[in-house]
C-alpha positions in Angstrom: 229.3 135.2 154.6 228.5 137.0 157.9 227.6 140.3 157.7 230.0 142.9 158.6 230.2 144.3 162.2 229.3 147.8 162.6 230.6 149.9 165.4 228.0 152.3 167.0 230.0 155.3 165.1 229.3 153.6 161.2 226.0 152.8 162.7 224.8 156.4 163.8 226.6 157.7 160.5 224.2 155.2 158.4 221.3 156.2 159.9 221.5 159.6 159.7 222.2 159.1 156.1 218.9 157.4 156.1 217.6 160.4 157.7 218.7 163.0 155.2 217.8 160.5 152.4 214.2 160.3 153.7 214.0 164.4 154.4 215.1 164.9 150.1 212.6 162.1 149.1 209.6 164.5 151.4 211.1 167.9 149.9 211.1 166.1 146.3 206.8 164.7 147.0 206.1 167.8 147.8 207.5 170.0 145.7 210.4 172.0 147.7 212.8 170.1 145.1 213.1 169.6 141.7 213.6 166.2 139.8 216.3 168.5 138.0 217.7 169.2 140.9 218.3 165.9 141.9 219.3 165.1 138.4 221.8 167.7 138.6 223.3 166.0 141.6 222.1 169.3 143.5 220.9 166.9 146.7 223.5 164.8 147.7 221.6 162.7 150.2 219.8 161.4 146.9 222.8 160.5 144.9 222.8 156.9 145.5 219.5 156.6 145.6 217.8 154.4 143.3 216.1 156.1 140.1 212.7 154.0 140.3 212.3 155.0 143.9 213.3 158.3 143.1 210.4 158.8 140.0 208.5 156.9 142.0 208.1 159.6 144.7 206.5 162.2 142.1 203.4 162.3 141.9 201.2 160.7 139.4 204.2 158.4 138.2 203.9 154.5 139.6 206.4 151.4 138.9 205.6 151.0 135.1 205.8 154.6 134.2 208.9 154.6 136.1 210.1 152.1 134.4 209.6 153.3 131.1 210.9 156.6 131.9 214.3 154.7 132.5 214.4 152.3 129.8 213.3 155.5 127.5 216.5 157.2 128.9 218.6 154.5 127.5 219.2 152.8 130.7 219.0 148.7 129.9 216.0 146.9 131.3 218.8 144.3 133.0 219.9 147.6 135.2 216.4 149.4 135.2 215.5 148.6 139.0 219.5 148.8 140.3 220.4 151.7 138.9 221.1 154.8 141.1 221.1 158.3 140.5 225.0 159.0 140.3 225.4 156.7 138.1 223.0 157.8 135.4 225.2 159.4 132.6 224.7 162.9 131.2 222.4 161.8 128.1 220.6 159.9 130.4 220.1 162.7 132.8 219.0 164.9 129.8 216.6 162.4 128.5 215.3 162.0 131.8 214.8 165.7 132.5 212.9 166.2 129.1 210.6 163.5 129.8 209.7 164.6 133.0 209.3 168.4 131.9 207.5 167.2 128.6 
C-alpha cells in the first residue's frame, strides 16, 4: 500500500506538531512541566504521545522502569510500548501519578 500523498499544507501542519511535541517533551526534562500535567491532558502537544517515551523523558526512569510503571498502572504488557497518553484511562492516570509522586 503506497503511502499517502501529503500536500505541503498537511505537511507544514505535521511538522509543526512535531515541533510543539518536541518543545513539551524539553519543558517536561527539565522541569517547567509536570508529569501531572501531562497526565491531566494539561499539554496537548503530548496527548498522543506515547507513555514509555513520555516516562522515559524524566529523569532517572529508563525503558524497564518505564515499563513497569505502565504495566503497574494496569495497562497490559501486549499494549505497554503502543499506548499513548490520551488513551490511558482515569485509574490508570491515577495509578500512574501516585507512582511517580511516591
Amino acid at each position: 500500500m503506497p503511502a499517502p500523498v501529503m500536500t505541503p499544507e498537511l505537511r507544514e501542519k505535521a511538522a509543526a506538531a512535531r515541533r510543539a511535541a518536541s518543545e513539551a517533551r524539553g519543558a517536561l526534562r527539565s522541569g517547567r512541566i509536570t508529569i501531572a500535567d501531562v497526565l491531566d491532558g494539561n499539554v496537548p502537544a503530548l496527548n498522543k504521545a506515547r507513555v514509555r517515551r513520555v516516562l522515559t523523558d524524566l529523569p532517572g526512569i529508563g525503558n524497564a522502569r518505564a515499563a513497569g510503571l505502565i504495566t503497574g498502572a494496569g495497562v497490559p504488557a501486549a499494549r505497554c510500548a503502543s499506548v499513548r497518553v490520551q488513551g490511558l484511562g482515569p485509574r490508570q492516570r491515577a495509578a500512574l501519578r501516585q507512582a511517580l509522586t511516591a
